[in-house]
GUZAVEX-90231 format. One line per 8 residues: number of its first residue (from 1); their letters; for each residue x, y, z of N, C-alpha, C. Coordinates in steps of 0.05 Angstrom, whole numbers. Atoms other than C-alpha are relative to their C-alpha. Example, Ala and Ser with C-alpha at 12.3 -4.5 7.8 and 13.67 -1.06 7.14 Angstrom:
BEGIN
1) as) 18,-24,0,246,-90,156,18,24,0 ~ -16,-24,-1,273,-21,143,-15,22,14 $
% end
This chain:
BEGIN
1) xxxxxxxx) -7,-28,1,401,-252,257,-7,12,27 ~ 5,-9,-22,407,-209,315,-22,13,4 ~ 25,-24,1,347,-160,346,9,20,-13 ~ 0,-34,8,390,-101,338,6,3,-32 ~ 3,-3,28,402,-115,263,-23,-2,-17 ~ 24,5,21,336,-138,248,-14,38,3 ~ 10,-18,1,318,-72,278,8,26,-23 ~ -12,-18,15,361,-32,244,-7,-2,-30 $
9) xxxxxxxx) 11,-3,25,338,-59,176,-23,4,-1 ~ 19,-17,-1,271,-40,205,-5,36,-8 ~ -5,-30,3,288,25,215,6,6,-25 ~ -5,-6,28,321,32,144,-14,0,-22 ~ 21,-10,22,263,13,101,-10,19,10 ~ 22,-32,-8,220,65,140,16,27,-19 ~ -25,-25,9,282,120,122,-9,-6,-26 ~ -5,3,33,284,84,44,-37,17,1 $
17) xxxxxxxx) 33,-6,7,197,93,51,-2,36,-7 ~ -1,-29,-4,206,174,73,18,11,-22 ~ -26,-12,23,272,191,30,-18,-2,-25 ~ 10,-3,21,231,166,-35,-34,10,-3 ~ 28,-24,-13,167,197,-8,4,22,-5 ~ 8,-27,0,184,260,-7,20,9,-19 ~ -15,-4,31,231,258,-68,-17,-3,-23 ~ 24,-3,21,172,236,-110,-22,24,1 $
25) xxxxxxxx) 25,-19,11,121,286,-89,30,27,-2 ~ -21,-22,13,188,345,-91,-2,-3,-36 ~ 4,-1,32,190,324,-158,-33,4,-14 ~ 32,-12,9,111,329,-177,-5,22,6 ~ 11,-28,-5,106,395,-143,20,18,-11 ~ -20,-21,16,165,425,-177,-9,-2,-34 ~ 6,-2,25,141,397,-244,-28,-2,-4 ~ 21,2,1,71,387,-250,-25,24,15 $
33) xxxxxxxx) 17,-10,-12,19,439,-239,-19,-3,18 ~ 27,-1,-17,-34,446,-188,-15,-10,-8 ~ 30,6,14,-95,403,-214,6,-5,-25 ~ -8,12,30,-59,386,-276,0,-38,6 ~ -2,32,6,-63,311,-301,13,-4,-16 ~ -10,24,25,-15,270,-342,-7,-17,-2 ~ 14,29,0,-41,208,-366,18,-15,-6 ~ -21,6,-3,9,156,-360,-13,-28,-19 $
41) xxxxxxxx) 15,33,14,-35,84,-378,-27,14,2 ~ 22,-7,3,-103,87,-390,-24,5,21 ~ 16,-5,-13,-125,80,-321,21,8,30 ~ -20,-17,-29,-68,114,-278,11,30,-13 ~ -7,-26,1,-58,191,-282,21,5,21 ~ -15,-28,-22,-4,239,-249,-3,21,1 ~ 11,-31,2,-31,297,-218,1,14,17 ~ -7,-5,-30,-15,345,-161,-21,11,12 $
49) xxxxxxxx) 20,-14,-21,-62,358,-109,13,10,33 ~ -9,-7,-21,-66,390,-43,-21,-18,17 ~ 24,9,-13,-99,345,15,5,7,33 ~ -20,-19,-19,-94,389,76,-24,-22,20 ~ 13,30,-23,-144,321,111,18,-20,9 ~ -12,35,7,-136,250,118,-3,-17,-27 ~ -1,15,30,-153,192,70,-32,23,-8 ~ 20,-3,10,-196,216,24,-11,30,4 $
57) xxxxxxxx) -5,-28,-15,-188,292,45,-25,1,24 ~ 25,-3,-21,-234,274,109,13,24,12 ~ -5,-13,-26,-233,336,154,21,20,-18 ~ -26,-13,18,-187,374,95,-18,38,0 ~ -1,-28,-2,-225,445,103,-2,4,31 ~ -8,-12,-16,-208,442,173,21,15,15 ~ -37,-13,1,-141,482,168,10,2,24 ~ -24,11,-23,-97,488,219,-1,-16,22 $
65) xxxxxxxx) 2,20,-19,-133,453,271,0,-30,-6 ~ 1,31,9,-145,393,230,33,-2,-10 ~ -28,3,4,-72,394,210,22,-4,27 ~ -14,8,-34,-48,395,285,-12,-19,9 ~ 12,14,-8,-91,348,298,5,-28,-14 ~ -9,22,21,-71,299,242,36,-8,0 ~ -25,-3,-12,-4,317,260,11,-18,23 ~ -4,0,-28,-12,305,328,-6,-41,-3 $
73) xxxxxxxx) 3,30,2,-39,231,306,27,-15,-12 ~ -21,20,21,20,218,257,31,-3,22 ~ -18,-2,-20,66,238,322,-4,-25,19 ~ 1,29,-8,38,179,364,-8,-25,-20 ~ -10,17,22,42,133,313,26,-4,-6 ~ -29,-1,5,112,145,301,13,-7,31 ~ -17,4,-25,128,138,371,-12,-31,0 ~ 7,23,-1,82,72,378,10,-24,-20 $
81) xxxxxxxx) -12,12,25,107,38,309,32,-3,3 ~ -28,0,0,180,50,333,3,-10,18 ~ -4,20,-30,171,19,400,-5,-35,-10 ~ 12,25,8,129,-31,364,34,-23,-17 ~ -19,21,19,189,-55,319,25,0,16 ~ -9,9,-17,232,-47,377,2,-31,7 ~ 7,13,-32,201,-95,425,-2,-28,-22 ~ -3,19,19,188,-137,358,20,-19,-12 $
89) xxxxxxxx) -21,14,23,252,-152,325,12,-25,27 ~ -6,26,-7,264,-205,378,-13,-29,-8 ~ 23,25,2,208,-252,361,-10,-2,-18 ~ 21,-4,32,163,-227,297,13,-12,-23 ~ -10,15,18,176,-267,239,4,34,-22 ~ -11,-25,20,206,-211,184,-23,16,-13 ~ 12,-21,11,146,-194,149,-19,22,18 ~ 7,-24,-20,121,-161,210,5,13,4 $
97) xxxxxxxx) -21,-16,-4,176,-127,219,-3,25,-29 ~ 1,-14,28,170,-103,141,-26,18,5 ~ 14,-9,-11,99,-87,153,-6,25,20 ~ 2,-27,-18,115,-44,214,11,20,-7 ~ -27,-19,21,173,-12,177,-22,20,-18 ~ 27,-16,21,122,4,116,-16,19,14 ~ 15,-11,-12,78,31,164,9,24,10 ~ -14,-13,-18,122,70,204,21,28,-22 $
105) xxxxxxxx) -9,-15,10,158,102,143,-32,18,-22 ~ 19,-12,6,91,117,109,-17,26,12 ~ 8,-14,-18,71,153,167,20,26,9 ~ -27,-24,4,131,200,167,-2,11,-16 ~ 4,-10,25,125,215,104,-21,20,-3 ~ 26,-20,-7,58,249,110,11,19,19 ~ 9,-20,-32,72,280,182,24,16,-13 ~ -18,-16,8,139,311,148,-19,25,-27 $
113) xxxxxxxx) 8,-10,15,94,338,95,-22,21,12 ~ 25,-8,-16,41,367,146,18,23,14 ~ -19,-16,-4,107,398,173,7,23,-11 ~ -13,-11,26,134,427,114,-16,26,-11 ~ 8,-10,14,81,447,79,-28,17,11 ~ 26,-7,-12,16,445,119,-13,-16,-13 ~ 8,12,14,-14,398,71,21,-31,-9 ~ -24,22,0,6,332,43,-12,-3,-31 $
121) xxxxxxxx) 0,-1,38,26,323,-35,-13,-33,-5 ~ 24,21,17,-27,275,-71,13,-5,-27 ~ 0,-4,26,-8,256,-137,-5,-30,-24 ~ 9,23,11,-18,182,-154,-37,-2,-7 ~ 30,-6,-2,-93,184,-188,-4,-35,-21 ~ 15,17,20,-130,113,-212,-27,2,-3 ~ 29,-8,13,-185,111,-258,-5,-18,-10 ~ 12,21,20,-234,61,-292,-31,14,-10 $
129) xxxxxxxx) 11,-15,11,-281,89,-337,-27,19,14 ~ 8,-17,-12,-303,143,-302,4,8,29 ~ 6,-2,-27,-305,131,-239,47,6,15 ~ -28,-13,-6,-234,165,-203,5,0,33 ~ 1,4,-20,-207,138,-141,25,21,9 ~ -19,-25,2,-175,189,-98,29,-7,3 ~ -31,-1,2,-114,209,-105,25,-3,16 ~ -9,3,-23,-54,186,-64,34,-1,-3 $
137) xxxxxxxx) -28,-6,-2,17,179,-51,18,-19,4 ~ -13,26,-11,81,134,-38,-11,-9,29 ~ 5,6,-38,73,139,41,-31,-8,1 ~ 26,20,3,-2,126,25,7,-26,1 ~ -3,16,14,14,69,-12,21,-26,17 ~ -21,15,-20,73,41,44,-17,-4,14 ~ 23,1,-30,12,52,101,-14,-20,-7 ~ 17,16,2,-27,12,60,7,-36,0 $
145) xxxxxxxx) -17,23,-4,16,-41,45,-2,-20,28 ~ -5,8,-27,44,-52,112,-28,-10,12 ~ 24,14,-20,-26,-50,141,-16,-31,-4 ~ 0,28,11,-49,-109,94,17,-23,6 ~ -21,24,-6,18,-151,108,-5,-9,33 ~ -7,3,-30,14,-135,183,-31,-21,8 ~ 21,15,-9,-63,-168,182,6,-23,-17 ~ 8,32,11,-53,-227,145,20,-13,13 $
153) xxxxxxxx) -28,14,-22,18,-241,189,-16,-11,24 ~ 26,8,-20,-39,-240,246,-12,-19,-7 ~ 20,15,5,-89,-274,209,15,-35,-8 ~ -7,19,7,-38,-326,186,11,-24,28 ~ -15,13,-37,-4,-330,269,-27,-16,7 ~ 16,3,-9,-72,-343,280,-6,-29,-1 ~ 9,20,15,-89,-402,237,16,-19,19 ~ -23,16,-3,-23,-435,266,-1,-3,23 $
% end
């Protein structure tokens, strides 16, 4: 396969990651209240929050500066992640590429929401008896991904 196609299906998961990013939390914040919980299984809730931080709302009552500032991170990132899968799709074996993708649309996802809204919609919540990990999102959930695939692609180049 060529670079410029591998890139291009780079580029497209990122798009698929953001498009259903910000169609899932549109839909939680149109239906689901503020701080409301549905309980879905016994140890995964849907619930909407506001996390105007990072992970784990670090730095979340620092309003607009911490939002320009989180901003301002999700902007180089987006530029570095897109060069990255550039300069990549000649050489990186695919799940690198997937990885960076994940990453890269994860990271959009948020910074469009930081955009938008000023905040970024939370609404995936897991729980085990008691204890409630925070709450998070698709583009979470792509960042995290990706970042896991992209170290074990490493850890595996490595081995080899």
């Amino acid at each position: 396969m060529t670079a410029a196609r591998r890139r291009l299906g780079a580029y497209g998961v990122a798009a698929l990651v953001v498009v259903l990013d910000q169609l899932s939390k549109a839909l939680v914040a149109h239906t689901v209240p503020l701080g409301t919980r549905i309980v879905l299984l016994p140890v995964l809730n849907i619930t909407c929050l506001h996390n105007r931080g990072a992970a784990f709302s670090l730095l979340g009552d620092g309003g607009a500066a911490a939002n320009a500032f989180f901003l301002g991170l999700a902007t180089a990132a987006t530029v570095l992640f897109t060069v990255w899968i550039w300069r990549a799709a000649r050489r990186s074996p695919g799940v690198v590429l997937g990885a960076l993708a994940l990453i890269l649309g994860g990271t959009i996802g948020n910074a469009v929401d930081r955009v938008r809204r000023g905040y970024v919609v939370d609404f995936i919540q897991v729980h085990v008896h008691g204890w409630y990990y925070p709450a998070f999102n698709l583009a979470d959930s792509a960042l995290t991904v990706g970042a896991v695939l992209l170290v074990l692609a490493y850890l595996r180049a490595g081995r080899n």
